[in-house]
C-alpha positions as CSV (number, residue, x, y, z in Angstrom):
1,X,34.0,9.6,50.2
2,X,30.1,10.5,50.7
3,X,28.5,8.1,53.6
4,X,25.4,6.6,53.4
5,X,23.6,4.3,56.1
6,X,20.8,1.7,55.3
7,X,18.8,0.7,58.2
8,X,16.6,-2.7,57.4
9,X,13.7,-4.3,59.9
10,X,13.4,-7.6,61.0
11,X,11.3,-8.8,58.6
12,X,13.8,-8.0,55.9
13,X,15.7,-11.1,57.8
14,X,13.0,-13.9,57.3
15,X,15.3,-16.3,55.0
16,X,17.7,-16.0,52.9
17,X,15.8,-15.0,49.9
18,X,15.2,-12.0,52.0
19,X,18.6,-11.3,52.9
20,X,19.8,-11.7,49.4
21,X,17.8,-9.0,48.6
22,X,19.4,-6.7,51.9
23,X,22.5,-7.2,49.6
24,X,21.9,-6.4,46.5
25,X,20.3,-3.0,48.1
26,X,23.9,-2.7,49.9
27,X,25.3,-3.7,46.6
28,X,24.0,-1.1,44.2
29,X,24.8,1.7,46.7
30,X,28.3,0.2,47.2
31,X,28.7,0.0,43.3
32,X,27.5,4.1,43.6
33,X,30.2,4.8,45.0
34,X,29.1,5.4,48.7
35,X,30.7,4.1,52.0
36,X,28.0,1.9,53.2
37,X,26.9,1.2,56.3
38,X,24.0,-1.3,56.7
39,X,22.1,-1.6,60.4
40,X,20.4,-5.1,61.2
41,X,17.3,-4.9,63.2
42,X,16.2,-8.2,65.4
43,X,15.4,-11.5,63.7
44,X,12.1,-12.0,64.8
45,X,12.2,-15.7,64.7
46,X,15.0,-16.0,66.9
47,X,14.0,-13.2,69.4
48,X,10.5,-15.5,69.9
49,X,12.4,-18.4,70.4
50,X,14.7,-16.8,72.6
51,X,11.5,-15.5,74.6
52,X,10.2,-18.5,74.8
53,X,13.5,-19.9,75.8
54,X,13.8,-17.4,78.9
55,X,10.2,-17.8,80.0
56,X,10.9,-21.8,80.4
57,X,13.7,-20.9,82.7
58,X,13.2,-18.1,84.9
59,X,9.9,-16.1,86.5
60,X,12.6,-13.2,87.3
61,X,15.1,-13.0,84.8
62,X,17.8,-10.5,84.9
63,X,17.7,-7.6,83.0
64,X,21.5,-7.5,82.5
65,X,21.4,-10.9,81.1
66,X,18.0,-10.4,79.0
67,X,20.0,-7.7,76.6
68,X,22.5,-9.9,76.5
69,X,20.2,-12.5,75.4
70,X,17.9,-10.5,73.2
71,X,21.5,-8.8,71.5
72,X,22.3,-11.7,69.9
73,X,19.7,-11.7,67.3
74,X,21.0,-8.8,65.8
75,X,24.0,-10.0,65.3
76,X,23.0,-12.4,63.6
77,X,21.3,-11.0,61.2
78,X,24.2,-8.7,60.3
79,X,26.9,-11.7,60.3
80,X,24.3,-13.5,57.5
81,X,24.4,-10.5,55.9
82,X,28.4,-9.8,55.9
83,X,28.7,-13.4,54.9
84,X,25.8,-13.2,51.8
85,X,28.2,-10.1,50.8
86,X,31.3,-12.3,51.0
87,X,30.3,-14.7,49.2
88,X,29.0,-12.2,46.6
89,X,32.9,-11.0,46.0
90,X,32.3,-7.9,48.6
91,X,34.9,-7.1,51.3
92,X,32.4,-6.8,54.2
93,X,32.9,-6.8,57.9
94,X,29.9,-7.4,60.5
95,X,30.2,-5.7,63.5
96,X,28.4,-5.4,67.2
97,X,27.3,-2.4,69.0
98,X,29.7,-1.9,71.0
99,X,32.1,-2.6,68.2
100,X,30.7,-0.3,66.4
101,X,31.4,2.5,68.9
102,X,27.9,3.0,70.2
103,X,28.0,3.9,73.9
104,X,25.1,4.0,76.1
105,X,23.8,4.7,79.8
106,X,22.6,1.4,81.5
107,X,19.0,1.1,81.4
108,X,18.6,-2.3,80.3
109,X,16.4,-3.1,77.9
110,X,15.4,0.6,77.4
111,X,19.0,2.4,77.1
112,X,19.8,5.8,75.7
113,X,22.8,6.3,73.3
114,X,25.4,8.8,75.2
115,X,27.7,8.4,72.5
116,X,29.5,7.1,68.9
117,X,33.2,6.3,68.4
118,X,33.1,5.7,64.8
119,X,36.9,5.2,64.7
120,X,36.6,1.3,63.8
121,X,34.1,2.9,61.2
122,X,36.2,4.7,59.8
123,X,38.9,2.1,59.8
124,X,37.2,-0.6,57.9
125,X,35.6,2.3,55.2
126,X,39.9,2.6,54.9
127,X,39.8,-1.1,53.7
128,X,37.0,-0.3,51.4
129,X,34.7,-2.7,53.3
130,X,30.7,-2.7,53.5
131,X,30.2,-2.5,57.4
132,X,27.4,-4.2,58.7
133,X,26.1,-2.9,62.6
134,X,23.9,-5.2,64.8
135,X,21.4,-2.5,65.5
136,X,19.4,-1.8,69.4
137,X,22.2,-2.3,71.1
138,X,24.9,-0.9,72.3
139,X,27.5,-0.9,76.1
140,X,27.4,0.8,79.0
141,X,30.4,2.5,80.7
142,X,30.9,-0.8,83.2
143,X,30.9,-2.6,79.6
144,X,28.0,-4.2,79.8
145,X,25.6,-5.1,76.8
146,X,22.3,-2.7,76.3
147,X,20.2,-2.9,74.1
148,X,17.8,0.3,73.1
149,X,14.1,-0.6,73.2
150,X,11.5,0.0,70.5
151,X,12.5,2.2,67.7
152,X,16.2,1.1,68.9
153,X,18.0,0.1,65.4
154,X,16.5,3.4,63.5
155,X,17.6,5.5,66.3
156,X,21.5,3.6,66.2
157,X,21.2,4.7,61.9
158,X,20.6,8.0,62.6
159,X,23.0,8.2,65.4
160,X,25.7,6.9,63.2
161,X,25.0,8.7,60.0
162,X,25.1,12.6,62.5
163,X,28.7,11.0,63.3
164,X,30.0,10.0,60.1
165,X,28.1,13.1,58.4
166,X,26.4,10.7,55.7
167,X,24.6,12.1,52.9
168,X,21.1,9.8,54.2
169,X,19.9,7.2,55.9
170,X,17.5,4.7,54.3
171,X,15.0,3.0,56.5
172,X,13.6,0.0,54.7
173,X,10.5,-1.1,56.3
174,X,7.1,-3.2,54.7
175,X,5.8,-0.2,53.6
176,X,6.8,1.6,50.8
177,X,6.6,5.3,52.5
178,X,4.6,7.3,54.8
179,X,0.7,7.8,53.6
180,X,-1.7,10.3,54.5
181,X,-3.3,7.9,56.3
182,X,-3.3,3.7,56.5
183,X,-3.9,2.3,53.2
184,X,-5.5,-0.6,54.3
185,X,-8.0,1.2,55.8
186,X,-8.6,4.6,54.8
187,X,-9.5,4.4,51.2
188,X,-7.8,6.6,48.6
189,X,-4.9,7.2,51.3
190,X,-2.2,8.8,48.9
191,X,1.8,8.2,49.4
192,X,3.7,11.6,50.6
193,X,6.6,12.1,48.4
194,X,8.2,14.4,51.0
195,X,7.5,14.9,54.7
196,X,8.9,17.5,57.3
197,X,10.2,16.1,60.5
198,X,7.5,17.7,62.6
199,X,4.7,16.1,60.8
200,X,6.8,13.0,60.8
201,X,7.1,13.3,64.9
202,X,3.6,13.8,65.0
203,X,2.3,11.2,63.3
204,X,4.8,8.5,65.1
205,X,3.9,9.9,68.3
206,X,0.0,9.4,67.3
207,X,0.1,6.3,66.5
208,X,1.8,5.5,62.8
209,X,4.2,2.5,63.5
210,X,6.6,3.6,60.1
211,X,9.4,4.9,62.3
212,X,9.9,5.7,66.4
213,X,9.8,9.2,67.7
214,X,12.8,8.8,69.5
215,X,14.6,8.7,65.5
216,X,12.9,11.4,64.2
217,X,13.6,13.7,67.0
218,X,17.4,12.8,66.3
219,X,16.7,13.1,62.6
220,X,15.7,16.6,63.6
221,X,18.3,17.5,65.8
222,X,21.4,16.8,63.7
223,X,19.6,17.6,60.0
224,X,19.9,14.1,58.9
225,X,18.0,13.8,55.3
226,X,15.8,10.1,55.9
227,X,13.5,8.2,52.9
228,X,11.7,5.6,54.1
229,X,11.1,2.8,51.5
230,X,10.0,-0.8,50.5
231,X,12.7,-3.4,51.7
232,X,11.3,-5.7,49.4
233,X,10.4,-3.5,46.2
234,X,12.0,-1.1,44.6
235,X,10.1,2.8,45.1
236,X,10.5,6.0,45.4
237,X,9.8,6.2,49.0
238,X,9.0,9.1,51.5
239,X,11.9,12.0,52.1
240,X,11.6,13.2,55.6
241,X,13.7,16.9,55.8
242,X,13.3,20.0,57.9
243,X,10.7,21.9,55.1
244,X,8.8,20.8,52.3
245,X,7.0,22.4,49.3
246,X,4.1,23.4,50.8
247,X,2.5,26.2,48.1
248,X,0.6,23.1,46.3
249,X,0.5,21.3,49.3
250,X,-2.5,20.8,51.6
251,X,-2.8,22.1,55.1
252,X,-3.5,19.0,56.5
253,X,-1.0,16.3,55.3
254,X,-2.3,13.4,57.1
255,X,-4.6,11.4,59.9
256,X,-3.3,8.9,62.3
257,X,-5.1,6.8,64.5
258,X,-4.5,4.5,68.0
259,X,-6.8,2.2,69.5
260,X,-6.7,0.9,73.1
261,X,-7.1,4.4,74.6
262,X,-8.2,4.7,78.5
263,X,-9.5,7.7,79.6
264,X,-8.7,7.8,83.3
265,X,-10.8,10.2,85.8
266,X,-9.3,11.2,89.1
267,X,-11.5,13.0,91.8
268,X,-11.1,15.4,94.4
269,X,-13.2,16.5,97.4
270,X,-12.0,19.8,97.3
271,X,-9.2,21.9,95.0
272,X,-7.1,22.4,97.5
273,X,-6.1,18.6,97.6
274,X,-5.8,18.4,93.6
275,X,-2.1,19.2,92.6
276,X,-1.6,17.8,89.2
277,X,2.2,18.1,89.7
278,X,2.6,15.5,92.4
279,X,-0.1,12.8,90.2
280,X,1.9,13.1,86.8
281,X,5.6,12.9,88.7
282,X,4.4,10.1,90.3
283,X,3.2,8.7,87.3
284,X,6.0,9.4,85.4
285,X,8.1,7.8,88.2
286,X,6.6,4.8,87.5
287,X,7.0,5.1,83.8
288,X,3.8,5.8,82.9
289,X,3.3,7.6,79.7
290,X,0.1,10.3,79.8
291,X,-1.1,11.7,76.5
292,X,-4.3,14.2,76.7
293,X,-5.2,15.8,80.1
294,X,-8.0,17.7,80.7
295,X,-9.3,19.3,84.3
296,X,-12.6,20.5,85.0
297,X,-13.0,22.8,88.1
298,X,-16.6,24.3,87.9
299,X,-18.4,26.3,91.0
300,X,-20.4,23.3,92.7
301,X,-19.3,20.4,91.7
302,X,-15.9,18.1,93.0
303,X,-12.7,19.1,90.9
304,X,-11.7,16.3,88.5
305,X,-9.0,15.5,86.0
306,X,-8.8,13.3,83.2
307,X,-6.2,11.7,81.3
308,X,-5.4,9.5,78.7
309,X,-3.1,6.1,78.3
310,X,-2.5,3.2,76.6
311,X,-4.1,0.1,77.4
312,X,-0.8,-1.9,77.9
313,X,-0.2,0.8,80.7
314,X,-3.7,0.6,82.6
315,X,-3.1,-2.2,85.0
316,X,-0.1,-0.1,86.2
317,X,-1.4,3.3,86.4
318,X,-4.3,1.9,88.8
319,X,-2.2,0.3,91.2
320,X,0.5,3.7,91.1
321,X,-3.0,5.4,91.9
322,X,-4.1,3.2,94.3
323,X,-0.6,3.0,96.5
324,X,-0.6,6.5,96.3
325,X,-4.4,7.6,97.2
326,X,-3.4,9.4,100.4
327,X,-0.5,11.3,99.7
328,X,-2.0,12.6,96.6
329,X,-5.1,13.2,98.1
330,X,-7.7,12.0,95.8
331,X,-11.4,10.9,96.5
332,X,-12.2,8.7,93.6
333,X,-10.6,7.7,90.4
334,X,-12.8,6.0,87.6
335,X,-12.2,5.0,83.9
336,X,-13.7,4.5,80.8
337,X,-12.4,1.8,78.6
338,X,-13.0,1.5,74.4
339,X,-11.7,4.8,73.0
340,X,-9.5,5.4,70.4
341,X,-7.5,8.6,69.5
342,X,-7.8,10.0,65.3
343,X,-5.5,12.9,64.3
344,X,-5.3,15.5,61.7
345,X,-1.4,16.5,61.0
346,X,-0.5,19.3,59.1
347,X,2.3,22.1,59.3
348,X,0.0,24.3,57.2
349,X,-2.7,24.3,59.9
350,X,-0.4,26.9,62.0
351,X,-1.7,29.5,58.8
352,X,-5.1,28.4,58.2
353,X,-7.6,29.2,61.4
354,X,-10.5,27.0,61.3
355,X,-9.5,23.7,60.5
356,X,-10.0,22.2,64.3
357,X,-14.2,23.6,63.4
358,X,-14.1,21.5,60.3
359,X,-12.9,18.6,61.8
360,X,-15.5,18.9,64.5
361,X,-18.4,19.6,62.1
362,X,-17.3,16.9,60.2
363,X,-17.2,14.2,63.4
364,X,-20.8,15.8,64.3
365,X,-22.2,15.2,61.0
366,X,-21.2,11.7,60.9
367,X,-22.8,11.3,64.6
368,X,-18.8,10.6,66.1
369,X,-19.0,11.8,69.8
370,X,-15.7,13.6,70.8
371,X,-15.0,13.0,74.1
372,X,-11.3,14.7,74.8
373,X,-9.5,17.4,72.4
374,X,-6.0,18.0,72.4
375,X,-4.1,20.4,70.2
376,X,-0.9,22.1,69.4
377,X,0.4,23.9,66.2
378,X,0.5,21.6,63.4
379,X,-2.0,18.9,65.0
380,X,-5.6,18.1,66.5
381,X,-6.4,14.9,68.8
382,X,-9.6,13.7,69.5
383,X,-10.7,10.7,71.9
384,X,-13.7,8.9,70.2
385,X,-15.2,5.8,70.9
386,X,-13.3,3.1,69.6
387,X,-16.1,1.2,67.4
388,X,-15.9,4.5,65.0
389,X,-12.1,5.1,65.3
390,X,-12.0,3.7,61.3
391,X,-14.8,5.8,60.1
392,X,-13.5,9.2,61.6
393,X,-10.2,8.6,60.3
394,X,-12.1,8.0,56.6
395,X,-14.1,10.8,57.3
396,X,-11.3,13.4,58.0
397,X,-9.7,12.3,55.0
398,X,-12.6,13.0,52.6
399,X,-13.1,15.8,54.4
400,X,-9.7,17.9,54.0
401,X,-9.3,16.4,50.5
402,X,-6.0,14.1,51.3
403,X,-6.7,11.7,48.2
404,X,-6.0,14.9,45.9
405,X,-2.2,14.9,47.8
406,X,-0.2,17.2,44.9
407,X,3.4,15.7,45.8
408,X,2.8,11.9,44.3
């Protein structure tokens, strides 16, 4: 029988007018005739409390303990769900992580997925049951709880539809697919009817908050057709797949934008003590994610390089920087704070030279400053200050004509 796996957030958990209406979207697949699997991301209510709980208790908690903690949520959600299908006349079974099959390596609170038993899947689709999985989470090889991190539930869907070979996963979210740029601030943003997974990794890795990198790169990887929908309407939603009709399309599909963007500047007295590979393994040591970099060594003047983080991340990076002045041999380091990065995505830009000078005689005309450029095939970055982050991203998106999108 063809799989399918239905992957709802949190807020699809609120009450129990909300989960009703998880079920009937399990139901009417069920009644399809599909296996049905349904993931449960965390109920946010309960992980705040639970928060709140821990903080009252302990300055130092253990990590071990924390997943165990924070795992429970999404359990419950998916036992509240099996039950609303019970009670509904549907044979359905609830199920944990580790119940589920989903094996992981142990970083707590962060863990990777090593592998999927799907065995007990398979088991209960015998039975003819709906099978509910407590998503972000998962156990380690000394059996201990994990959960998966941000993007953690999405990531277990696709992992268990590559195992079970499923026809699609549906990730139900509060939007009702993936725009060409925010609606509620870019006007005549237009919904994609189809997306590649390329585009789709690019705009989650520039800031869109629809769906985690870490799931679309395993989308990707194992071919996994994905439409991201309304959880509380019915739509059409967003296909993400490998290629997508692009003759009619445009060659720049959307803009994304991040705010809370550092620029950190690190100095050196002389070249021969810069050696980026010892700064960014250091950095990444200490878990610090760097975006753009850019290095400037001009006749005359000290050697510097510049990079960009998150603001979340700055507090960190400094003291990394600090503890490590001598061995990595810097003079100075200095940052600027209020930037924001705005993106054009587009798989069509790899056939269409000159789309990077638009977008720059576009931000000069409208007086933007750019301060930092990156690019690769299908995408270009720019750091600009933060207080016209909103007006770049409208002006990029009157400027490559994204309200005419041909695939609505």
């Amino acid at each position: 029988m063809v799989r399918i796996v239905m992957k709802f957030g949190g807020a699809a958990f609120a009450s129990t007018e909300h989960i009703q209406n998880v079920v009937k979207k399990a139901i009417a697949e069920k009644e399809k005739g599909f296996d049905v699997v349904v993931v449960t991301s965390t109920m946010r209510s309960v992980a705040e409390e639970i928060a709140k709980m821990v903080r009252n208790l302990s300055d130092n908690a253990s990590k071990r303990e924390l997943d165990a903690l924070f795992s429970t949520s999404a359990q419950l959600a998916s036992s509240l769900v099996a039950l609303a299908l019970q009670e509904e006349g549907y044979n359905a079974v609830s199920l944990t992580g580790w119940q589920a099959g989903i094996q992981t390596d142990a970083l707590y609170g962060h863990a990777r997925i090593d592998e999927i038993d799907v065995s007990r899947l398979e088991e209960h689709f015998a039975q003819g049951q709906i099978v509910i999985v407590a998503g972000e989470q998962g156990i380690d090889n000394l059996r201990n709880i994990t959960t998966l991190g941000k993007g953690g539930a999405e990531t277990a869907a696709i992992a268990i539809a590559a195992k079970l070979k499923a026809e699609r996963v549906d990730i139900y979210t509060n939007v009702d697919g993936v725009y060409t740029a925010d609606p509620s601030h870019v006007a005549g943003a237009q919904k994609l009817k189809e997306i590649s997974y390329d585009e789709m990794l690019e705009l989650s890795n520039l800031g869109s908050q629809i769906m985690h990198p870490r799931a679309v790169e395993l989308a990707k990887k194992f071919q996994i057709p994905v439409i991201i929908r309304a959880s509380e309407r019915d739509t059409v939603g967003t296909l993400l797949k490998e290629e997508v009709e692009m003759e009619k399309n445009l060659m720049v599909r959307g803009v994304a934008y991040e705010s809370d963007v550092i620029r950190l500047t690190v100095g050196y007295d002389a070249y021969s003590n810069a050696s980026l590979a010892d700064m960014f393994t250091k950095l990444a040591e200490n878990h610090i994610n760097v975006d753009i970099i850019v290095q400037a060594i001009i006749d005359g003047l000290k050697p510097t390089v510049s990079f960009t983080i998150l603001k979340e991340e700055f507090a960190e990076a400094l003291r990394v920087l600090e503890d490590s002045k001598l061995s990595l041999g810097f003079s100075f380091a200095d940052f600027e704070i209020g930037l924001a990065k705005v993106s054009i995505i587009g798989s069509g830009m790899a056939s269409n030279p000159g789309v990077a000078a638009r977008m720059f005689d576009r931000l000069r005309r409208e007086n933007i400053p750019v301060k930092m450029v990156s690019t690769s095939e299908i995408k270009v970055s720019v750091v600009v200050p933060q207080d016209d982050m909103i007006r770049a991203a409208n002006a990029l998106h009157d400027e490559f004509n994204l309200f005419q999108e041909m695939l609505l």
